[in-house]
C-alpha positions, 0 to 999 in steps of 0.5 A: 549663780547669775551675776549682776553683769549679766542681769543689768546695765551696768553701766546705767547703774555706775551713773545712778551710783555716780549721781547718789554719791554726788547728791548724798555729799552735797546733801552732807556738806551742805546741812554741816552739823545739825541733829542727831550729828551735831550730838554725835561730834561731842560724843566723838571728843572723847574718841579723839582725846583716847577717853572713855566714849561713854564718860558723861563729862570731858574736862569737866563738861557735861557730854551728851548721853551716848546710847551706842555700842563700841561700833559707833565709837570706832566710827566716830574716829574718823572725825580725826581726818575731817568732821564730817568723815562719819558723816561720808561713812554713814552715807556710803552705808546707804550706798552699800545697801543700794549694791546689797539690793541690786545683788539680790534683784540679780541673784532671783531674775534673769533680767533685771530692768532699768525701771526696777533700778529706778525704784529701789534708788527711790525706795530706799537710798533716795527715800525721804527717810534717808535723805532727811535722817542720814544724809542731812542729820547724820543718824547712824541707824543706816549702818544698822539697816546695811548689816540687816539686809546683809544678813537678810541676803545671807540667810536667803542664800542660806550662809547662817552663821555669817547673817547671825554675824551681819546681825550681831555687828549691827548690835555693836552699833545699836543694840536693837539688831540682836532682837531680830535674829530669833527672826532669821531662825524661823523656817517655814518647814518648822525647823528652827534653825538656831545658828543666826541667833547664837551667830550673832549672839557670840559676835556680840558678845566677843564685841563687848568683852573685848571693849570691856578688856580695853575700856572696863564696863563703861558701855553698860552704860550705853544698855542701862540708859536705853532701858531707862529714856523717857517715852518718844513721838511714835510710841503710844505710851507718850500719848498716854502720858499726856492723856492721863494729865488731863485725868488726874488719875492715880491708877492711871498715872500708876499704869504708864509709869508702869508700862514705859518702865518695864518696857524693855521686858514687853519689847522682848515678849513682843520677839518672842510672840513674833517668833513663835507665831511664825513657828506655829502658822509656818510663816516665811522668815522673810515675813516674820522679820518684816513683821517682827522688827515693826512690832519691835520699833512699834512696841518700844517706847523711844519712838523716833522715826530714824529707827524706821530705816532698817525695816524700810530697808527691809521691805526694799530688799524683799521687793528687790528680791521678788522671790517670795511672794507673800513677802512681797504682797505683806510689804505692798501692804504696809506702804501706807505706813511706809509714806507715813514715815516719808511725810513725818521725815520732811515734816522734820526737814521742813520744821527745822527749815522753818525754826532756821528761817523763821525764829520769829514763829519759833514758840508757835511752831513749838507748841504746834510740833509739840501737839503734833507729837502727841498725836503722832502715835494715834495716826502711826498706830492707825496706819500700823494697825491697817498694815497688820490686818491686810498682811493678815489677810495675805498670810492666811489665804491658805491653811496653816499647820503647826509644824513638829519642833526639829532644831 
């Protein structure tokens, strides 16, 4: 097996990890507490105080919805050496994932250069996405994308259960990572092969029993109110349920309240829609789960940009692997929607600047964010859309059979 001292500078990538580590800390203290972090140091009180993470009140005091798993709980004790200490955790996750990418750049090229070094930094660990909702706002959906690479790292090298296990320690965090394991089984020799998905399946389930041994059945909680939020920007149905105002419609009205609250059910039928295409058509996994966790984000109804993270950590680690090429070409294509996301992140780091700076345009910059959200979902839509027919195009240049079912 090559190794990384074998197939880059070593030395020019200690100075990249140097300077990110220097740039990510100063991007953590500088921003303190704000977003989806300033939320989380509520949540986190109970940690510190030995009370249930999930209770909605601490001494007597409404707490913020907590809509995590036992993971982020654990890491939210870090708060007892410094506020910010999950905080420095969750950028050391995108650390972590940037070793994970030059690994698999290494484990497939004799050589790998300094200016591929450079780009996978700017496509991932320094990546507006990031920069905006990890290093500034503090969110915790990067520990999901550092396990999901993990795990697609894992399965290239063919250590199935251990990436089922990446995936189902990623769904103690945040719940979504056990929807992409039926990903990881696909084989394009028709094999299904199952041990990602019962992997991950079991880590998740030993996660929560032993959660529910220490603490009861209080983390249901965190399940049952991510079945139940309201519809978000990115998702369709919040411009349906704006559009249908101006109708008047009872059906209608009927119809999207209908969709938003059976939308867990229709995020499954999406996974197994995925999943079984790739069985059918004989698509690589490694496609199957770029599409496949896109369709996931894009189908269901909370949708904020964060959650993006994990599949622009996807898409960095097949580039940064290179090992297949329709992989490769099928990421290529969703790079509209990929800048997409980037300008939506400093859009929300530029308003947030603006609100800051500027209280005086607060109203105004309100009503104009508040129309830019619900028109968001039109132009991610579109941009997701593009993406699929040109992937499209690149998976079915040649002809596909269906395969026999061997497990």
């Amino acid at each position: 097996m090559r190794t990384i001292y074998k197939t880059a500078n070593l030395q020019k990538i200690v100075i990249l990890m140097v300077s990110m580590t220097a740039f990510s800390s100063l991007v953590v203290i500088v921003t303190g507490a704000i977003g989806d972090y300033a939320a989380y140091l509520e949540q986190w009180v109970l940690v510190t105080a030995g009370l249930d993470p999930w209770s909605p009140y601490y001494n007597g005091n409404p707490v913020p919805f907590n809509a995590y798993g036992p993971l982020h709980a654990a890491v939210g004790s870090a708060v007892a050496l410094h506020s910010y200490g999950p905080k420095f955790i969750f950028a050391l996750c995108s650390l972590a994932s940037f070793v994970v990418l030059i690994f698999a750049a290494s484990r497939t090229r004799l050589e790998v250069e300094q200016r591929s070094i450079f780009l996978l930094a700017l496509l991932f660990p320094l990546s507006p996405l990031v920069i905006v909702h990890t290093y500034a706002y503090g969110g915790n959906d990067i520990v999901c994308a550092l396990l999901c690479i993990l795990a697609c790292e894992l399965r290239a090298r063919n250590m199935f259960l251990l990436a089922g296990m990446a995936l189902g320690l990623g769904a103690l965090m945040k719940f979504y990572p056990l929807l992409f394991a039926p990903f990881f089984c696909i084989d394009r020799n028709g094999i299904a092969r199952l041990r990602p998905l019962l992997a991950a399946a079991c880590v998740f389930a030993l996660g929560m029993l032993f959660c529910h041994v220490v603490l009861g059945w209080s983390v249901l909680s965190a399940v049952e109110g991510g079945v139940t939020r309201e519809a978000k920007s990115l998702s369709i149905l919040r411009f349906a349920q704006v559009a249908v105002e101006y109708t008047g419609s009872n059906a209608a009205h009927w119809i999207v309240d209908f969709l938003i609250d059976k939308n867990s059910l229709f995020v499954l039928v999406a996974v197994a829609l995925v999943s079984l295409w790739g069985w059918i058509f004989r698509v690589s996994w490694r496609v199957v789960t770029l599409i496949g966790i896109l369709a996931v984000f894009a189908v269901y109804k909370v949708g904020h940009t964060q959650f993006f993270i994990v599949w622009s950590a996807v898409i960095a680690w097949a580039l940064a692997e290179d090992e297949d090429q329709e992989a490769v070409e099928v990421s290529r294509a969703f790079f509209p929607l990929l800048a997409f996301l980037w300008l939506l992140s400093v859009k929300s780091a530029a308003l947030a600047l603006a609100y800051s700076e500027l209280p005086e345009f607060s109203q105004i910059l309100g009503k104009l964010d508040y129309q830019w959200r619900t028109l968001s979902s039109l132009v991610f839509w579109a941009f997701v859309v593009y993406g699929l027919i040109k992937a499209r195009s690149i998976i079915f240049a040649g002809n596909r059979r269906r395969p026999a079912i061997r497990v």
